[in-house]
N, C-alpha and C positions, 0 to 999 in steps of 0.2 A: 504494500500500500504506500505510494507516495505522500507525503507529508508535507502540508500546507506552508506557504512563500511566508506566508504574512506569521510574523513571530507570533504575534498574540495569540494568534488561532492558533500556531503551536503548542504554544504552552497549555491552552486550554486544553488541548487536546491531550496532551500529557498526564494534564492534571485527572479529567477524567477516567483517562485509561488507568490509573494508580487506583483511582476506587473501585474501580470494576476485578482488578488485581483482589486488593483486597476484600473483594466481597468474596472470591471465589478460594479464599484461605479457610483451612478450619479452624472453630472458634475455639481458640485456647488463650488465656490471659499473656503470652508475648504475641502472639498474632495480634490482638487486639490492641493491646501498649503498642508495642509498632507503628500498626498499622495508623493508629492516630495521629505518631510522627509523621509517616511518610504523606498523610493526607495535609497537614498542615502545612511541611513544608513542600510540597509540589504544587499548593494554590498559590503557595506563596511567590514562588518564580515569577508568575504573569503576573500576579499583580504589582510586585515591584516592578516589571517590566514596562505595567501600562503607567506607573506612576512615573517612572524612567521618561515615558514619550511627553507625558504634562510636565518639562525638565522649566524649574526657576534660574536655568544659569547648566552651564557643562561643568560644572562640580558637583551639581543634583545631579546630573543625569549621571557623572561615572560614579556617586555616590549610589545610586539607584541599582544601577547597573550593577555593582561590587555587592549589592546585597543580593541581588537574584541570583547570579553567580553562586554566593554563599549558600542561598537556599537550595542549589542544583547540587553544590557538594553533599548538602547533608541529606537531599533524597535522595543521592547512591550510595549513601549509606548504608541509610535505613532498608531500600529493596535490596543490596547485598546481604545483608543479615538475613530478611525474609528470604530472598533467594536459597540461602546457606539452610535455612533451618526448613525449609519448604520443597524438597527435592522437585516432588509429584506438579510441582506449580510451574515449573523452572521455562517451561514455555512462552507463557505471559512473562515472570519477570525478566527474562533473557532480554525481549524486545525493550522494554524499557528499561533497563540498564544499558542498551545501545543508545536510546535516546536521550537520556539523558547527559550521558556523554557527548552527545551533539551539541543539545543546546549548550552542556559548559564552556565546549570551546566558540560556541556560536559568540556566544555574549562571551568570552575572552578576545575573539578577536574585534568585538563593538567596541569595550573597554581602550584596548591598545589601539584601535584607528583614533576615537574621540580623544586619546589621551595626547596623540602628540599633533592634534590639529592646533 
């Protein structure tokens, strides 16, 4: 499946497919702990991203930027760990542990173009 030009609908996308991930985990209390993080912080990427696009100045914006980033480290994280502990799943999280590594370097190389304009 090709995957949408426009970042925001990326992430959105991301973001949904993390819950649909997790819904289809069994319910055991680290699945569940988890799974909250990983929901939290994968909404979290776009909407830092969309708050990134409303930039008060290019120090909000790589300011913005640096946070989504951050939020993309800690959802490959969290779906490595789910990954690790969830063999039978490993279908679903594979693709989004590819994606998510997209977008970190996506928004790493946004960071580094905006940084030396």
């Amino acid at each position: 499946m090709s995957k949408p030009y426009n970042l925001e609908e990326r992430t959105l996308l991301f973001a949904k497919e993390c819950r649909i991930y997790i819904r289809s985990l069994p319910k055991n209390i680290s699945n569940i702990e988890d799974g909250k993080q990983l929901i939290r912080s994968s909404g979290s990427i776009g909407a830092n991203y969309i708050e990134a696009n409303e930039k008060l100045g290019d120090k909000d914006l790589i300011f913005r930027l640096k946070i989504a980033r951050k939020e993309a480290k800690e959802s490959k994280f969290w779906l490595q760990l789910l990954n690790d502990l969830n063999p039978d799943q490993n279908s679903l999280s594979e693709s989004l542990l590819f994606e998510i590594e997209e977008l970190r370097k996506i928004l790493s190389a946004i960071i580094t173009k905006t940084s030396k304009q």
